[in-house]
Structure formats: C-alpha cells, structure tokens
Residue frames relative to the residue before (quaternion, step in Angstrom):
aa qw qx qy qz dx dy dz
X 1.0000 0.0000 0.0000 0.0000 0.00 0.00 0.00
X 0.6605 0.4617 -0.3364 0.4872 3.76 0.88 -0.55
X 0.5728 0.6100 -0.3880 0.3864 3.50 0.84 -1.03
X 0.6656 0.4262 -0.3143 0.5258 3.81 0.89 -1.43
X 0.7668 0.4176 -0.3748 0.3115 3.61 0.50 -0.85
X 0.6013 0.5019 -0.4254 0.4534 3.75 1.13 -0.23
X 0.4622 0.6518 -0.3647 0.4781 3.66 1.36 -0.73
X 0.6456 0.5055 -0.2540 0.5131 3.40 0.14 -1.81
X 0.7628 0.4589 -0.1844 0.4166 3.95 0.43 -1.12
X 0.7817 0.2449 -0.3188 0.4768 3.44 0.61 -0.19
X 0.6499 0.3479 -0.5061 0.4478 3.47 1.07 0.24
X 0.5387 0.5076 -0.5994 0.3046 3.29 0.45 0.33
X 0.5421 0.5491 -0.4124 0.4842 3.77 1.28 -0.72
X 0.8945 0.3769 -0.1971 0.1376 3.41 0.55 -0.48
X 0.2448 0.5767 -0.3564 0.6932 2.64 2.73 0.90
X 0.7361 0.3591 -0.3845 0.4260 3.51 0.32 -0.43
X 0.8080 0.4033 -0.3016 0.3059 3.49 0.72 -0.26
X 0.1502 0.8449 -0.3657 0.3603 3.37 2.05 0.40
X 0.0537 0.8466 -0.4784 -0.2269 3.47 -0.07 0.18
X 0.7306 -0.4857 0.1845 0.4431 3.56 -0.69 0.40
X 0.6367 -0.5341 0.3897 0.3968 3.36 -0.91 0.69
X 0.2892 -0.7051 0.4019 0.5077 4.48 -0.38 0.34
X 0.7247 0.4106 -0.2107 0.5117 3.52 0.63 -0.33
X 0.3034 0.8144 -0.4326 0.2399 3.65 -0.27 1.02
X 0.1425 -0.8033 0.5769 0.0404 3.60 -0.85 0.73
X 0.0349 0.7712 -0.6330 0.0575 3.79 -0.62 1.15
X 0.4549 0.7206 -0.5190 0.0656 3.57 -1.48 -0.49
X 0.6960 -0.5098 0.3562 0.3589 3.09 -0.96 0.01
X 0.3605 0.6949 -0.3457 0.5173 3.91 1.49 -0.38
X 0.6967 0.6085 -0.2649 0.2725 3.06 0.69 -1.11
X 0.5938 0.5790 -0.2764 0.4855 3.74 1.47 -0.57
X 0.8264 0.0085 -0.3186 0.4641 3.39 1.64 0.08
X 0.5725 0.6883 -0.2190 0.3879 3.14 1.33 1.03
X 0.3277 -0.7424 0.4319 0.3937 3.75 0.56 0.64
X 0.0689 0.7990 -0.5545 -0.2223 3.70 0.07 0.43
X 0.5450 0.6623 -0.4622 0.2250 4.25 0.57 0.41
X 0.3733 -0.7342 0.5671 0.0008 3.18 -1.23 1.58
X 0.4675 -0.6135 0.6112 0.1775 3.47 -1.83 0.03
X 0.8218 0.0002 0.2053 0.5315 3.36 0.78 -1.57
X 0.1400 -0.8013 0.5775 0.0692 3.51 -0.64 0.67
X 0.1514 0.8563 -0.4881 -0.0739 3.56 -0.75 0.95
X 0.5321 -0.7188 0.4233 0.1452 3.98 -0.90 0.59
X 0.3265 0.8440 -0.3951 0.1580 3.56 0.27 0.57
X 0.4948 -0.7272 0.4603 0.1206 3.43 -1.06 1.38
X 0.1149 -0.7446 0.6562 0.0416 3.81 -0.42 0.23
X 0.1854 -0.8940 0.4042 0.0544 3.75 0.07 1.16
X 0.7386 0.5128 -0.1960 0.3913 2.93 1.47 -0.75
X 0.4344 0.5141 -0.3428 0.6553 3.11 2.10 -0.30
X 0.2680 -0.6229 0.6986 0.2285 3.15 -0.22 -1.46
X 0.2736 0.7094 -0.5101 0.4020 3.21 1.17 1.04
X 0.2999 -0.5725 0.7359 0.2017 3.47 -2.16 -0.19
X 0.0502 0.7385 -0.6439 -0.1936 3.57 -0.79 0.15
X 0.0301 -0.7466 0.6469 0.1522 3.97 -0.79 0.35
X 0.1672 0.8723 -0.4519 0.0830 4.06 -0.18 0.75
X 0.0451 -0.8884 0.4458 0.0995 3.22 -0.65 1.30
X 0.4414 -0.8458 0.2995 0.0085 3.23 -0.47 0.95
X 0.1097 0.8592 -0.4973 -0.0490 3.88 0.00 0.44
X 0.5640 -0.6025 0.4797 0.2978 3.82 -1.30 1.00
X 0.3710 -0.6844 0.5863 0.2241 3.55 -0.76 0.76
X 0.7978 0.0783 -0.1470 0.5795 3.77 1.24 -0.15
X 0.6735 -0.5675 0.3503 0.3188 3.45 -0.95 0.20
X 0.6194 0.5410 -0.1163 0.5570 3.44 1.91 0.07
X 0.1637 -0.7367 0.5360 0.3784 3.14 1.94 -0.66
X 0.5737 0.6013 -0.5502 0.0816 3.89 -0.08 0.15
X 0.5534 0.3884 -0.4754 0.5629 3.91 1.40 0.28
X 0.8420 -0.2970 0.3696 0.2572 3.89 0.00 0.31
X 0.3451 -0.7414 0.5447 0.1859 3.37 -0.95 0.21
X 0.4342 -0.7004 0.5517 0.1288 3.64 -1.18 0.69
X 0.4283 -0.7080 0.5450 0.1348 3.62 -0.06 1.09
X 0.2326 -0.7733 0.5820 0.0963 4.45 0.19 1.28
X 0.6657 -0.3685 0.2538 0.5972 3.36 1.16 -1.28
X 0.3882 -0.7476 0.5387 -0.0121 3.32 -1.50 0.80
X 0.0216 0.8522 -0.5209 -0.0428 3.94 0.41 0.57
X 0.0650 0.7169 -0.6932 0.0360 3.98 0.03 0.57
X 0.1062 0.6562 -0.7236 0.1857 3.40 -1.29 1.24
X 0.6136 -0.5454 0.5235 0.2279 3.40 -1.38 1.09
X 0.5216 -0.6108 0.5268 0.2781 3.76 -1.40 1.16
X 0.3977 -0.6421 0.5483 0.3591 4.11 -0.78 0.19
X 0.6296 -0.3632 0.5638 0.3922 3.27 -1.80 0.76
X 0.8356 0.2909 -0.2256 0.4078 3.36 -1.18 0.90
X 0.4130 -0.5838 0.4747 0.5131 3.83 1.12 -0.92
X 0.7536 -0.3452 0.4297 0.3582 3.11 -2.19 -0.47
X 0.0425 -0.7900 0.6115 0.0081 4.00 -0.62 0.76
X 0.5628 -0.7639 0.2955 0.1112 3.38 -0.16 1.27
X 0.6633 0.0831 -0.0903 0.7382 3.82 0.38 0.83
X 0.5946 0.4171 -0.5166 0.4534 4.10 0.45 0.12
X 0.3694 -0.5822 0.6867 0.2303 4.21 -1.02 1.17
X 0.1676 -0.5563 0.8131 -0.0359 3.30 -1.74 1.30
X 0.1340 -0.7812 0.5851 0.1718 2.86 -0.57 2.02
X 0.4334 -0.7001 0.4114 0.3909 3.48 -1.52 -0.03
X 0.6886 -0.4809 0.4989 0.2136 3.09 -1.62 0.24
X 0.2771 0.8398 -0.3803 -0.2708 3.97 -0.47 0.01
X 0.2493 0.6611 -0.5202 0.4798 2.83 1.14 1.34
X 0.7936 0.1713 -0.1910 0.5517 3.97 0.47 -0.75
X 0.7596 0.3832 -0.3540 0.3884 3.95 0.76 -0.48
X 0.0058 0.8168 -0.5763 -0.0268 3.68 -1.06 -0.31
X 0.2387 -0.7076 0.6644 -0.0307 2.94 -1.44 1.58
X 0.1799 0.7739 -0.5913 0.1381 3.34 -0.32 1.07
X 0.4409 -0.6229 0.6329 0.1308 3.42 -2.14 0.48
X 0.0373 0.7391 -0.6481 0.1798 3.77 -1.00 1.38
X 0.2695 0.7642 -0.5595 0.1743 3.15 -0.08 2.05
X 0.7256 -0.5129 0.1319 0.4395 3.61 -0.67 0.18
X 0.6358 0.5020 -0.1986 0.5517 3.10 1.53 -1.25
X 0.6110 -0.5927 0.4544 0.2625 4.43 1.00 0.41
X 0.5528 0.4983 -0.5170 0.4229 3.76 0.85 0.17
X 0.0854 0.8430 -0.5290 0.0472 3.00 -0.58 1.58
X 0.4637 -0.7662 0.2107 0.3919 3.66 -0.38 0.24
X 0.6330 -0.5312 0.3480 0.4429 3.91 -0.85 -0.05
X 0.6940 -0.4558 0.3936 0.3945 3.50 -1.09 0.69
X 0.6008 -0.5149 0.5478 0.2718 3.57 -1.52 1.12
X 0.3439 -0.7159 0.6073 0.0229 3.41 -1.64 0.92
X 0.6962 -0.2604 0.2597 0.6165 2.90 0.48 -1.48
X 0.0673 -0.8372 0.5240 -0.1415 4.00 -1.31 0.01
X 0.1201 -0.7493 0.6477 -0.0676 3.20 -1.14 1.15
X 0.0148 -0.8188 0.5734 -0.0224 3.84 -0.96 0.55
X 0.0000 0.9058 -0.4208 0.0490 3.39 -0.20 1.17
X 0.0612 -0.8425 0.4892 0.2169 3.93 -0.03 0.72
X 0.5485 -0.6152 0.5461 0.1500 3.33 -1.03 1.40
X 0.7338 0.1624 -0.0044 0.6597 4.33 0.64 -0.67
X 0.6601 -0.5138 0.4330 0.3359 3.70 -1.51 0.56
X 0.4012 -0.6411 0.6388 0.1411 3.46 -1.15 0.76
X 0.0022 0.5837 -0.7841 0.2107 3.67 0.56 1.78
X 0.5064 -0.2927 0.7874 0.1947 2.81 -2.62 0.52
X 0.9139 -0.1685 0.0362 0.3676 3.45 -1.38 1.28
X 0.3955 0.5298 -0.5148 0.5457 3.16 0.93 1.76
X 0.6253 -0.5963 0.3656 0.3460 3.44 -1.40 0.19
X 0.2128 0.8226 -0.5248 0.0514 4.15 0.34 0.16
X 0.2970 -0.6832 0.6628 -0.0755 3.12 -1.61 0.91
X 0.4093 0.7624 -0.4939 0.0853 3.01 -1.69 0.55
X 0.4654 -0.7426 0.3586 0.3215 3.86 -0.59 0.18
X 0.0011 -0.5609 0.8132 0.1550 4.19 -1.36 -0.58
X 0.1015 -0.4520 0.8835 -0.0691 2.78 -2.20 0.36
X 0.1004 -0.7463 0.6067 -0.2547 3.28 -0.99 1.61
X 0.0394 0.7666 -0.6397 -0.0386 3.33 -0.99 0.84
X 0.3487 -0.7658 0.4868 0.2346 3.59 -1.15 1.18
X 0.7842 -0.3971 0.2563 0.4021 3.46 -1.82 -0.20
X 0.7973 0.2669 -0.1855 0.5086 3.55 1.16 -0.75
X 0.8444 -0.2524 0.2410 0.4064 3.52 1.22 1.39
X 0.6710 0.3637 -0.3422 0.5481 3.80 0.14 -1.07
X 0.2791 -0.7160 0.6079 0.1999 3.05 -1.49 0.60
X 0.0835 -0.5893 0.7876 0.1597 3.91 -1.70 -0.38
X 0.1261 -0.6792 0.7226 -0.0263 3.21 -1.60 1.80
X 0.2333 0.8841 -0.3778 -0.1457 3.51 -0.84 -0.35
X 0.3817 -0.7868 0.4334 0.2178 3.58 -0.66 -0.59
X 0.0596 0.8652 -0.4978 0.0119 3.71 -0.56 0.64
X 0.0536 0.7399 -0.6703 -0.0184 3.64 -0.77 0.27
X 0.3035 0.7380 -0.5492 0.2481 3.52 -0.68 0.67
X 0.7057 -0.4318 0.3507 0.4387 3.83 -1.58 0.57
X 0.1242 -0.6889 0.6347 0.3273 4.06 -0.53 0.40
X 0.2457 -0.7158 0.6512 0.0563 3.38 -1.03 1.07
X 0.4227 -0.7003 0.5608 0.1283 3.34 -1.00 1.27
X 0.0278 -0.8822 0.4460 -0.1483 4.31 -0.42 1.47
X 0.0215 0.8724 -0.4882 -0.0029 3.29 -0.63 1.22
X 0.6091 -0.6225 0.4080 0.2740 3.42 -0.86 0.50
X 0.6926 0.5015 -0.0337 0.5173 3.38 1.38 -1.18
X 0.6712 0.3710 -0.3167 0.5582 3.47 1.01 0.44
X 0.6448 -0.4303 0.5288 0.3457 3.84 -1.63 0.15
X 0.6762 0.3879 -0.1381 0.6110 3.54 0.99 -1.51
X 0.1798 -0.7502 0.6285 0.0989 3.50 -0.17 1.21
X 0.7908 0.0770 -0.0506 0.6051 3.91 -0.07 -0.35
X 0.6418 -0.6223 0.4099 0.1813 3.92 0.18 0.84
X 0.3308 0.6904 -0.5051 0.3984 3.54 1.47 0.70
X 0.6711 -0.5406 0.4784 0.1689 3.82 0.31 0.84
C-alpha cells in the first residue's frame, strides 16, 4: 500500500513539473478545430512593423502537396519595440489571427488579445513567447512559440532572407 502511494506521489510531482511544451497551441477552438502543427516559424516584417507567428502542418508526410496554415497571428510591433514580459495587447481592427487550410475550416474574426515575448525579438536570434486570444463567438486560442526571428520583406524574391 505505501509503495503505490509513494509511486502515485512522485508521478504526480512529475506531471506537475513538466513544463509546457516551447511551441504549443491550446483553447477552447480546439473542440472544432484540428489545432496540430509540424513547424513553427517567427518572422519580422520591418517595413511594416509587423510580427508574424505561423504554424504550419504538411498535407503529406513528404511535404510534397503543401502545408496547411494551423494558425497565423500578425499583429503590429509597439511604439517603442518589444519589452520582454510586458503583453502587447492586440488590435482587431489592424491585427489578425487567422486559419488557411485546404479543406476551408477557417476561424472567426479576432475579439480581443494579448501577446507577450518571454526573450528579445532580435532578427536571426532565438526569441520566444506567448498570446492568449479570444474569438468573436467566445472560443478561445492560447499558445506558445520560440523559434529563429527571421527578418521579411515584401519587396524582395527572398521573402525572409533564407538564401
């Protein structure tokens, strides 16, 4: 009877001390939305002054039909830059979190939103951070990202500077 209860006790310490996964999508959406990805990527748009967070899944196990857009959060840089631990709420009138898959399940218009980067938003450094989003009919999307910030322009062949 002790054995099961010290057992029973240290995995519970050791589910609780898991930390989240660094890349992750959760929310309520999620009961009608597939919310699984492949690749997360992080990318700056200087001349806007944009963010892009975008997670991405292979339509085949080869990637040769393409990839399915999970979700896409584009939100305007703050007056001043990114400040680390400070939430950059969003905007839905100028930002957008949207869904672009083959089969058209797309999500409802942004409500409301907050985006916070855990590490510095360098161009072609490692940065991280979280949002937590709520949509027009209620359901939320939370997530998490940590990935190279890639510097992206609109005005060039080399859209993000991958060579």
């Amino acid at each position: 009877m002790n054995t099961r209860l010290i057992v029973t006790a240290a995995l519970s310490l050791l589910a609780s001390a898991c930390p989240p996964p660094p890349n992750f999508l959760d929310g309520s959406i999620k009961e009608s939305h597939d919310l699984s990805f492949d690749l997360v990527e992080v990318r700056f748009f200087p001349e806007q002054a944009m963010f892009e967070v975008a997670y991405f899944k292979e339509l085949s196990e080869d990637g040769s039909t393409g990839v399915d857009t999970v979700a896409k959060l584009v939100f305007a840089q703050p007056e001043g830059g990114v400040v680390v631990d400070q939430a950059i709420p969003l905007d839905p009138a100028r930002d957008v979190l949207e869904r672009v898959t083959a089969d058209q399940d797309v999500f409802p218009g942004l409500r409301e939103g907050e985006v916070t980067f855990s590490a510095a938003a360098t161009v072609g450094e490692t940065t991280a951070g979280e949002f937590s989003t709520t949509f027009t009919n209620g359901k939320t999307l939370n997530g998490a990202f940590e990935g190279e910030l890639l510097s992206c322009s609109f005005d060039s062949d080399d859209v993000c500077g991958g060579g």
